[in-house]
C-alpha positions as CSV (number, residue, x, y, z in Angstrom):
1,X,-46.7,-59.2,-63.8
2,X,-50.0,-59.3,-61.6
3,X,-51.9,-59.3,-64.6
4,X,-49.9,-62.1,-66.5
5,X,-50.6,-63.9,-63.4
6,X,-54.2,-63.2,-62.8
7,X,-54.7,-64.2,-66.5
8,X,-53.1,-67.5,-66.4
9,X,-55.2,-68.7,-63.7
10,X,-58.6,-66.9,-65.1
11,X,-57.9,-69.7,-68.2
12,X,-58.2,-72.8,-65.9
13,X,-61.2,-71.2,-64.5
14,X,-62.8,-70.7,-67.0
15,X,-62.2,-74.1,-68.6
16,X,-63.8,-75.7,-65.9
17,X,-67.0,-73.5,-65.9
18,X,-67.3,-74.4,-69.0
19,X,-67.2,-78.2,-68.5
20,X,-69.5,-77.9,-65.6
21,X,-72.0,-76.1,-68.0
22,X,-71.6,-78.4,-70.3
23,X,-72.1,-81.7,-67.8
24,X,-75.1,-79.6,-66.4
25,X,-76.8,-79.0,-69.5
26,X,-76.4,-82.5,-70.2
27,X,-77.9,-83.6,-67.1
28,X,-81.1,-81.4,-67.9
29,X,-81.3,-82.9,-71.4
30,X,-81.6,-86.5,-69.9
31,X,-83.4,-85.3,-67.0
32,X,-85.9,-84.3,-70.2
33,X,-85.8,-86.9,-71.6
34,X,-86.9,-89.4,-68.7
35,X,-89.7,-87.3,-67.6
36,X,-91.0,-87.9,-70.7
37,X,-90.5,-91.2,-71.4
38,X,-91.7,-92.1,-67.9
39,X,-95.1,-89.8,-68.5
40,X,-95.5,-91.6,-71.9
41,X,-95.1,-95.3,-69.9
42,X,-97.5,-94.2,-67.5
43,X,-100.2,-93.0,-70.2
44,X,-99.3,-95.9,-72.1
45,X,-100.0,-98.4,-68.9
46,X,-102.8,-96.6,-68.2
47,X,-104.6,-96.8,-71.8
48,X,-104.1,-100.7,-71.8
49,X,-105.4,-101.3,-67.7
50,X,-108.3,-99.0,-68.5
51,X,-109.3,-99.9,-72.1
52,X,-112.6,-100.5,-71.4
53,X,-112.8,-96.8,-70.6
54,X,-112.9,-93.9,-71.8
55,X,-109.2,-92.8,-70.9
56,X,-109.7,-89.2,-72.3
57,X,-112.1,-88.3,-69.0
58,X,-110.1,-90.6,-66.9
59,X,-110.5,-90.2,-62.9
60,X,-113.6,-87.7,-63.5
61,X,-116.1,-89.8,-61.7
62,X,-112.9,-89.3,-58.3
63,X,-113.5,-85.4,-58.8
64,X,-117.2,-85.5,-56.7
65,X,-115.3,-86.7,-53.8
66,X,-113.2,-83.6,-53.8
67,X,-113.7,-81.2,-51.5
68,X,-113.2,-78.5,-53.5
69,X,-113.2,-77.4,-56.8
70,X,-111.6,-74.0,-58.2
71,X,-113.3,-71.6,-59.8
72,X,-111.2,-70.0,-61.4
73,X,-108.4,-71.5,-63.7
74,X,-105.3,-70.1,-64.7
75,X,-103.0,-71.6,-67.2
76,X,-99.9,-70.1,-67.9
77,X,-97.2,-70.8,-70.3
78,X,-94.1,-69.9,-70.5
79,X,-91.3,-70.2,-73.6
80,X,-93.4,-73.5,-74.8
81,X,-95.0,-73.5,-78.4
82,X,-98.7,-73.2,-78.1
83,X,-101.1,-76.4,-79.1
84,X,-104.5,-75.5,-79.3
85,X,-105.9,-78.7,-79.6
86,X,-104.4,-79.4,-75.8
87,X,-106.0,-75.5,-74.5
88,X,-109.4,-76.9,-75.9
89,X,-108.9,-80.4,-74.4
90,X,-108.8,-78.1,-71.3
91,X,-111.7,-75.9,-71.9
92,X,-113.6,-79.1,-72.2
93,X,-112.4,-80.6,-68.8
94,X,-112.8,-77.5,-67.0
95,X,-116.4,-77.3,-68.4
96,X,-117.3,-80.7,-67.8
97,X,-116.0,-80.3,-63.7
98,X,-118.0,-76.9,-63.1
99,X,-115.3,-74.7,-63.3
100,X,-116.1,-71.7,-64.2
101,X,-114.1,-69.3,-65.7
102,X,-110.3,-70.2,-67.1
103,X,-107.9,-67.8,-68.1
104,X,-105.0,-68.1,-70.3
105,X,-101.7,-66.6,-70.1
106,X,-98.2,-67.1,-71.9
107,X,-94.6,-64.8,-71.3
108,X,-94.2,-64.0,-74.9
109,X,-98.1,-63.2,-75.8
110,X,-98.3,-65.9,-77.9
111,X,-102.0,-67.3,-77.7
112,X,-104.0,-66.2,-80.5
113,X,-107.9,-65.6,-79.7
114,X,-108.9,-66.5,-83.7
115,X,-106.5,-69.8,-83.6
116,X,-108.1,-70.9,-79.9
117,X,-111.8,-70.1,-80.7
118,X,-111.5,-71.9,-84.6
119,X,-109.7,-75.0,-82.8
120,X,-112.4,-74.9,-79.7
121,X,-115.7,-74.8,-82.9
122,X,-113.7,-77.3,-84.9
123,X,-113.3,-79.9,-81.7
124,X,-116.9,-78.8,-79.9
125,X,-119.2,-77.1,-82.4
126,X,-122.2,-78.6,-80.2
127,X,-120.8,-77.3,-76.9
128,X,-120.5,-73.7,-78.6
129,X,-123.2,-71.9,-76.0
130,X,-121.9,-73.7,-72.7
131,X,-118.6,-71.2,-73.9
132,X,-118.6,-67.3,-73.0
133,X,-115.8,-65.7,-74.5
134,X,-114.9,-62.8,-72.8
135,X,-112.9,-59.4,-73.2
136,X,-109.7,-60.9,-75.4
137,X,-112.3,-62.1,-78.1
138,X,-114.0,-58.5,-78.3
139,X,-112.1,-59.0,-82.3
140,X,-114.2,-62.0,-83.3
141,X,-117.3,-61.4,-81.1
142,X,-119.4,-60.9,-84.6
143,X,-117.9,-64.2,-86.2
144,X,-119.1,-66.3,-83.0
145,X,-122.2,-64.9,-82.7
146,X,-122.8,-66.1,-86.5
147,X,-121.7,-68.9,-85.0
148,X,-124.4,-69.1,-82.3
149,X,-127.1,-69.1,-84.7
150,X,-129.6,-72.1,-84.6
151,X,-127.9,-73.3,-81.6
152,X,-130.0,-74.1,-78.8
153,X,-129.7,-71.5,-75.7
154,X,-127.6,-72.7,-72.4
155,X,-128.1,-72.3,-68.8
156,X,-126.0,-69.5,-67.0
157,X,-125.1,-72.3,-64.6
158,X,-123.7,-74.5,-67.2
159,X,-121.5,-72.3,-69.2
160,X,-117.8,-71.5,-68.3
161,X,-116.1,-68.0,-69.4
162,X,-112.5,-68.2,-71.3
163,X,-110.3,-65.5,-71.1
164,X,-106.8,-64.5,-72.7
165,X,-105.0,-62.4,-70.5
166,X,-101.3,-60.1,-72.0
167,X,-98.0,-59.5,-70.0
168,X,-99.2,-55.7,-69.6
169,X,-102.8,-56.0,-68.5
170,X,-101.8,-56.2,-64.6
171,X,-100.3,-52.7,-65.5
172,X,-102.9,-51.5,-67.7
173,X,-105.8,-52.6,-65.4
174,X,-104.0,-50.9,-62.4
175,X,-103.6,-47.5,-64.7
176,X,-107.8,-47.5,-65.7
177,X,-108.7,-48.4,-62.5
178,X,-106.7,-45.1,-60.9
179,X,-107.9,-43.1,-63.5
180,X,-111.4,-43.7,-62.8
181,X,-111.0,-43.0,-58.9
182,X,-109.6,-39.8,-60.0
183,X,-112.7,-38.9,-62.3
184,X,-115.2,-39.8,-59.3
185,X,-113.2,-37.1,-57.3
186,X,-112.0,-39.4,-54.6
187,X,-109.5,-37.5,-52.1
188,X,-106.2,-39.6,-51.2
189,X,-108.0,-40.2,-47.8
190,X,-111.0,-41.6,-48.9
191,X,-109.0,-44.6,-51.3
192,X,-109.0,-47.4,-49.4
193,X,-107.3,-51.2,-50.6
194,X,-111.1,-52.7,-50.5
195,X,-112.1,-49.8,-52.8
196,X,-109.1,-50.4,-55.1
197,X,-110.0,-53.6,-55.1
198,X,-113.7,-53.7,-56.3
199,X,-112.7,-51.3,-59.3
200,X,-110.1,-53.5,-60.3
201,X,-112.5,-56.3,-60.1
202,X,-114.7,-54.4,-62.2
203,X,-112.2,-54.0,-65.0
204,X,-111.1,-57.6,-65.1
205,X,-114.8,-58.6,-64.6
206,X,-113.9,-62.4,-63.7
207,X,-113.1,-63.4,-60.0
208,X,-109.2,-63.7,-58.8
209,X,-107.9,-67.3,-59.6
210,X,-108.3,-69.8,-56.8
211,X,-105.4,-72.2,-59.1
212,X,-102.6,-71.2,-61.3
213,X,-100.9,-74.2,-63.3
214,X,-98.0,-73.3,-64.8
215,X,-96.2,-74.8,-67.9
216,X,-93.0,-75.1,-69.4
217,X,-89.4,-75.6,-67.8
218,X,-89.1,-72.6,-65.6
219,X,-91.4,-72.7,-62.2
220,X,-93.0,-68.6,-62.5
221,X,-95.9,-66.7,-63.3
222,X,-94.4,-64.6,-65.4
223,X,-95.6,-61.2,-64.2
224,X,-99.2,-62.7,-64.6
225,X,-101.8,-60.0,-62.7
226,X,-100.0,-59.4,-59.6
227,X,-102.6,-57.8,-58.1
228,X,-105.2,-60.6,-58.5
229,X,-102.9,-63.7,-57.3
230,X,-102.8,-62.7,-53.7
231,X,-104.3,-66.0,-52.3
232,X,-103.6,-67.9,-56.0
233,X,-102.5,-71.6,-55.3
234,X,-99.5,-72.3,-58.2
235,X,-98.7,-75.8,-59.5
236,X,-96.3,-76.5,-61.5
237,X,-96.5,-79.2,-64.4
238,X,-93.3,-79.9,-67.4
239,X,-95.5,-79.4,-70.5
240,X,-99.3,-78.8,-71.6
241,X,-98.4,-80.4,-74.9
242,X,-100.3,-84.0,-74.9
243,X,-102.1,-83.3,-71.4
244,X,-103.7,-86.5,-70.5
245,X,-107.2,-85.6,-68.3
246,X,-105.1,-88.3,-65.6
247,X,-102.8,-85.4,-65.6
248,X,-105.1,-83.0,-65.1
249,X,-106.6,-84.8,-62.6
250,X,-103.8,-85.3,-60.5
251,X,-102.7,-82.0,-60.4
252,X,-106.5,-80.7,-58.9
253,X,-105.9,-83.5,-56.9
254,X,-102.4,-81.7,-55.3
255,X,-105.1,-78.6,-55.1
256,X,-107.3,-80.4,-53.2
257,X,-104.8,-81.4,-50.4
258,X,-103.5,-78.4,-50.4
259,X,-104.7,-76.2,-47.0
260,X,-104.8,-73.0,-48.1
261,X,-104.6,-70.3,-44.9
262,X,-104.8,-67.0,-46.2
263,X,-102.2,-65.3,-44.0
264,X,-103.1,-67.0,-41.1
């Protein structure tokens, strides 16, 4: 009898779960949907005001009053589709502000090196030595540097280094960096966090990132190097599909008013 009862009223419950899912869902859809349309009216508005400029660099000239400038970029993705045309537009903005080094990240492993360096020497050819591709592009290092030749040589100062980082390198960089304290015969006593720290630094060879942007739907870094995102400032934007550089902008704009205190 209890359980005739207790399954009468599980149906009603359940019922209305349901209908709230649904009404939820929906409300994400058009939530969707307006962001967009509202990004597209700005760009839009934007493109007609400012016609007699260049809108693809817009607000770069604003970017020498900042007060600061990160270093180190990182971009991570999470379920979206990859555009490489809109990772190069980025390369190229992150160049063109001083920033040097920018990482790229995405949940599922999705960002081919090949496809981002073809679409980058496609877009840029004559920006190909102001780009150091790092680690991730060991595969294709011989291809680029066929690409290289005749190309005029670029200051160190000017160039900015790209990285592709996987979902088990904070893992595997922890792992190599313990095995090489081991082989140096370091006693438990003697391993100290700044020690850790400058071997892991060593393995990644690139500096922690000052700003992570994140995007896609879902607000995480998606187990991106734990260890090196410590003091890492995370923003979060809807889509890097059809970046605008007034997007870009505006979010190292929210970097720069941001007061960062280390644990103080």
């Amino acid at each position: 009898m209890d359980f005739k009862w207790r399954s009468a009223l599980s149906f009603p419950a359940f019922l209305l779960l349901n209908v709230i899912h649904g009404f939820y869902s929906l409300y994400l859809f058009l939530y969707s949907i307006y962001c967009e349309f509202l990004r597209r009216t700005q760009v839009l508005y934007y493109e007609i005001i400012l016609s007699s400029k260049n809108t693809h660099t817009y607000g770069f000239d604003n970017t020498k009053f900042f007060q600061k400038i990160p270093k180190h970029l990182a971009i991570i993705i999470g379920s979206e589709r990859i555009f490489y045309t809109d990772l190069v537009k980025l390369i190229c903005w992150c160049s063109q502000l001083g920033i040097k080094f920018i990482s790229f990240y995405h949940q599922n492993n999705n960002i081919n090196a090949n496809l981002l360096y073809e679409a980058f020497h496609k877009c840029n050819k004559e920006n190909s030595r102001k780009v150091v591709w790092n680690k991730s592009f060991e595969e294709i290092k011989k291809h680029i540097k066929l690409d290289l030749n005749g190309h005029k040589k670029c200051d160190a100062s000017e160039q900015i280094h790209v990285n592709i980082f996987r979902t088990n390198d904070g893992m595997n960089y922890l792992i190599e960096a313990s095995k090489e304290l081991c082989k140096t015969n370091h006693n438990s006593s003697s391993v100290t966090l700044n020690l850790l720290e400058d071997v892991l630094q060593a393995k990644i060879k690139t500096t922690d990132p000052d700003l992570a942007i994140i995007f896609g739907d879902t607000c995480s870094s998606f187990g991106f190097l734990p260890w090196h995102v410590r003091v890492t400032e995370f923003l979060h934007f809807h889509s890097h599909h059809n970046i605008t550089s007034r997007d870009f902008i505006s979010l190292l704009e929210k970097y720069n008013k941001c007061e960062q205190r280390f644990g103080k």
